[in-house]
C-alpha positions in Angstrom: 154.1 34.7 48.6 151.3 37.3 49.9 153.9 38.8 52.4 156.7 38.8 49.6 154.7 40.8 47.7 153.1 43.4 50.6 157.0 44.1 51.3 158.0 44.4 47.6 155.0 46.8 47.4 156.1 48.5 50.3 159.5 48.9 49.5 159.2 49.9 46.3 156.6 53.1 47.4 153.4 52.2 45.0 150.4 53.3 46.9 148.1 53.0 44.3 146.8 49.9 42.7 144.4 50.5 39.1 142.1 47.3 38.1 140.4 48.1 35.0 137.3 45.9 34.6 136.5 45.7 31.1 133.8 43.3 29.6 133.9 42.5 25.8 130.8 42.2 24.0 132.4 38.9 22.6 132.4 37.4 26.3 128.8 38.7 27.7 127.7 35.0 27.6 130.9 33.9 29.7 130.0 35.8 33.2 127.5 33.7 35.5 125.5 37.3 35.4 123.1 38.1 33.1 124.1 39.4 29.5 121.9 42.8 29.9 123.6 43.1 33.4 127.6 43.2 32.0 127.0 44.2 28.9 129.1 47.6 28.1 131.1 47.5 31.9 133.9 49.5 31.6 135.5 50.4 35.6 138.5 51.2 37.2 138.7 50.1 40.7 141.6 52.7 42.6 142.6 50.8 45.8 145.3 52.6 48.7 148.0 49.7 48.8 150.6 50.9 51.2 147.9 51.3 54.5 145.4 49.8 56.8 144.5 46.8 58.1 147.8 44.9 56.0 150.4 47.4 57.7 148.8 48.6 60.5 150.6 47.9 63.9 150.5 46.3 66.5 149.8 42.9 64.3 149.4 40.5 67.2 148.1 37.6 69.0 148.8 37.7 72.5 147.1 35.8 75.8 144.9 38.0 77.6 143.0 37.8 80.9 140.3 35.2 79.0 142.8 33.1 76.9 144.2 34.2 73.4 143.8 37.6 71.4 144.3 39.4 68.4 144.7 42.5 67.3 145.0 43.9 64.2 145.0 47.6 63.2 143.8 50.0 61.1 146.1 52.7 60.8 146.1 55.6 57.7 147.2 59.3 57.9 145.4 61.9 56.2 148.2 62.5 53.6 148.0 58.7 52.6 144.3 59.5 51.9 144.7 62.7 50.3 147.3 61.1 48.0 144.8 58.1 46.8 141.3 60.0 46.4 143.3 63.1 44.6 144.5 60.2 42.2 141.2 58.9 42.0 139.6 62.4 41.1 142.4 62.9 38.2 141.8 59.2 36.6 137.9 60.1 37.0 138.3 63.1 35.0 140.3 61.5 32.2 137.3 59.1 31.7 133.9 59.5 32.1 134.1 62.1 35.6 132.1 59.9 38.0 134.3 59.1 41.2 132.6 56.8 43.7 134.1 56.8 46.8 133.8 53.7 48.8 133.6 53.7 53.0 132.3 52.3 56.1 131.8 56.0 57.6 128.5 54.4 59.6 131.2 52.7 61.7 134.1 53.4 61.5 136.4 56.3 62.2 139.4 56.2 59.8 136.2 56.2 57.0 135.0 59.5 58.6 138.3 60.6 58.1 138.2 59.4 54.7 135.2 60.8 53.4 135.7 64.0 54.8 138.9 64.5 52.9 136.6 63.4 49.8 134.4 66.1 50.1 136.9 68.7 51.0 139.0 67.6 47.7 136.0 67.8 45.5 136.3 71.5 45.3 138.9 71.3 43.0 137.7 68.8 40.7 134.3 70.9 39.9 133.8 68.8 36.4 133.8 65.2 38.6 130.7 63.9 40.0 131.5 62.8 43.5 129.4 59.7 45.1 130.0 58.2 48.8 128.7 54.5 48.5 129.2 52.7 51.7 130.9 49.3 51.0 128.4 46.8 52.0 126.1 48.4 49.6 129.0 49.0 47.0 129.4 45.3 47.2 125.5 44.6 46.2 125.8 47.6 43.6 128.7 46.3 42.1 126.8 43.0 40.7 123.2 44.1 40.7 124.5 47.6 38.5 127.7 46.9 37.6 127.9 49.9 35.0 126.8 52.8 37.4 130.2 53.0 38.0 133.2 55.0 36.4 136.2 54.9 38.6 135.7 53.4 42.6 138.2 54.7 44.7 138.7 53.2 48.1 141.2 52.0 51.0 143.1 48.5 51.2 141.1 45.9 51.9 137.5 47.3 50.7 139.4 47.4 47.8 140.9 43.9 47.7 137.5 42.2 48.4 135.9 44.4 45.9 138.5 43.7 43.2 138.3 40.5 43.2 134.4 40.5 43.3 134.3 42.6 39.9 136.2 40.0 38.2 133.5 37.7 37.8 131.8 40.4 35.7 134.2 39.7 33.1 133.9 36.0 33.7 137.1 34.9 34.3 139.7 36.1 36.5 142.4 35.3 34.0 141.4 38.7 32.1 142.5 41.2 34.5 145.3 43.3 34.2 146.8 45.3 37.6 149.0 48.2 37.8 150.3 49.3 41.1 151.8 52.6 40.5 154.7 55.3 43.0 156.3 58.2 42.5 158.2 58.8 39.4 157.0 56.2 37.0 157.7 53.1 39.1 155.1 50.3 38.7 154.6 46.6 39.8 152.3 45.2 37.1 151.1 41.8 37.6 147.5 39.9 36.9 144.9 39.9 39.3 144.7 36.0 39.1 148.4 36.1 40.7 151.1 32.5 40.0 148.1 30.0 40.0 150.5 27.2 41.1 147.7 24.9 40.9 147.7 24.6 37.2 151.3 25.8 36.3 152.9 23.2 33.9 149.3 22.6 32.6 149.2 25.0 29.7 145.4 26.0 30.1 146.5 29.0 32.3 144.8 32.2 30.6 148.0 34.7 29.2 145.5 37.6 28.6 145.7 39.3 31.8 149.3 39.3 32.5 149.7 40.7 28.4 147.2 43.4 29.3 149.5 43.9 32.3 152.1 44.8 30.0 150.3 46.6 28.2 149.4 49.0 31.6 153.3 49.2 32.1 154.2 50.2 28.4 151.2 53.4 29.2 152.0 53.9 33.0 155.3 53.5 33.2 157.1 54.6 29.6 154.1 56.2 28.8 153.9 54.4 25.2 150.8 54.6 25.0 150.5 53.5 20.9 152.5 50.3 22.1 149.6 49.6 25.3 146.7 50.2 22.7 148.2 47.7 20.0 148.5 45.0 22.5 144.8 46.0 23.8 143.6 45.9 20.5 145.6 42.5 19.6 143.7 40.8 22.3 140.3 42.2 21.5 140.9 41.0 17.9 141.5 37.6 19.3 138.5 37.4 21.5 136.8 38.8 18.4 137.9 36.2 16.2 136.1 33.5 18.7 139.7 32.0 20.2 139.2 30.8 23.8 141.4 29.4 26.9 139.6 26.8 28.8 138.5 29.4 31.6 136.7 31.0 29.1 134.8 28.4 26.4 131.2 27.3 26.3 130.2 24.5 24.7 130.8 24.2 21.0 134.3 26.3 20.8 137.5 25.4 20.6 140.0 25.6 23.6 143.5 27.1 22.5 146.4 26.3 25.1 148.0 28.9 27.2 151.0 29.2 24.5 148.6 29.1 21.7 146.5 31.9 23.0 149.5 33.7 23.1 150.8 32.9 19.8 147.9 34.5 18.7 148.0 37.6 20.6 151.6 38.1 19.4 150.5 37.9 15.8 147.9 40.1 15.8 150.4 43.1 17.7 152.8 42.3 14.4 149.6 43.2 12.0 149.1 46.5 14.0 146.5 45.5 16.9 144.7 43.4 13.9 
């Protein structure tokens, strides 16, 4: 499935992949971090998707003088960069105009390359606050400080480890939404939690992230944005109201099945996001 959807991604032309991390104040006590820690998190996580290390060639194993190796490569022009950290500067200026930019210049030379074109960007972008975090420490910053950060912009697979990672701020993976945007208006929307095909049938998979996917294509792509806020709002009002999937509950509440959970969402977008 992983290379289905690097090709689909690929032939489609969406570089760009937006996580937004959101924690509701109704689900503080659902991360495994501390309530004072997640409380008020609000991110976007910017990752490249159509470079590096996942389309990099050669992709090889191959025997070699002392038995088998493997090489894999990290390959990015400067455009490709350009194009993903200018994106990064314009979503950081539509929220809160902090842009971290997230390397491994210590080390590596593609990072150099990376931050470099940062810097020389930043000029334009005079009302964004620019910040280089290397990605080990990002990592550490990202759960010991979650809400230093505004919008994280960074190349393919910092930015799939670091994804992921931030999900657990929320305390379940089943709230993220994903929007992997091109050219033109075309999007692939999908949760972060991908198929699941462990539990499928089971009806305690958590709907909220793939209808806050929808709501991301109804802004991103047909830019009805009333439409993506209603369906935000719907599930907010849910989580509000104290209705929980299974991935979600403490002791004491009530666990709603996947279609219920739904059901509910549904009826609050037909009272208006209530």
């Amino acid at each position: 499935p992983e290379a289905g959807l690097l090709g689909l991604r690929k032939g489609l032309g969406v570089f760009a992949n937006l996580r937004p991390v959101t924690v509701h104040e109704d689900l503080v006590d659902a991360s495994t971090l501390k309530a004072e820690v997640v409380s008020g998190v609000d991110l976007l996580i910017l990752r490249e998707l159509t470079g590096g290390l996942y389309f990099g060639t050669p992709k090889e194993r191959r025997q070699g003088e002392h038995g088998l190796e493997v090489v894999d490569t990290l390959f990015y022009t400067q455009a490709e960069m350009e194009r993903i950290l200018r994106l990064g500067f314009e979503t950081a200026r539509k929220r809160r105009g902090h842009l971290t930019s997230v390397d491994k210049a210590n080390v590596l030379e593609s990072s150099r390359v990376w931050r470099e074109t940062a810097e020389s960007l930043a000029a334009d972008y005079p009302d964004v606050t620019l910040q280089h975090v290397l990605v080990d420490n990002a990592a550490m910053q990202l759960i010991r400080t979650p809400k230093q950060f505004d919008v994280v912009v960074t190349e393919n697979l910092f930015g799939d480890i670091l994804s992921d990672e931030a999900a657990m701020l929320t305390g379940s993976i089943g709230l993220l939404p994903s929007a992997s945007l091109g050219p033109g208006g075309i999007g692939l929307y999908e949760p972060v939690h991908g198929s699941a095909p462990d539990i499928a049938g089971k009806g305690i998979a958590n709907p909220l992230a793939t209808l806050l996917s929808v709501a991301l294509m109804y802004r991103y792509s047909f830019n009805l944005h009333e439409e993506a806020s209603r369906i935000e709002q719907a599930v907010h009002s849910v989580l509000a109201q104290g209705w929980r999937t299974a991935d979600l509950a403490i002791a004491g509440q009530s666990v709603l099945s996947t279609e219920e959970m739904g059901q509910r969402v549904r009826d609050a977008v037909k009272r208006g996001g209530q």
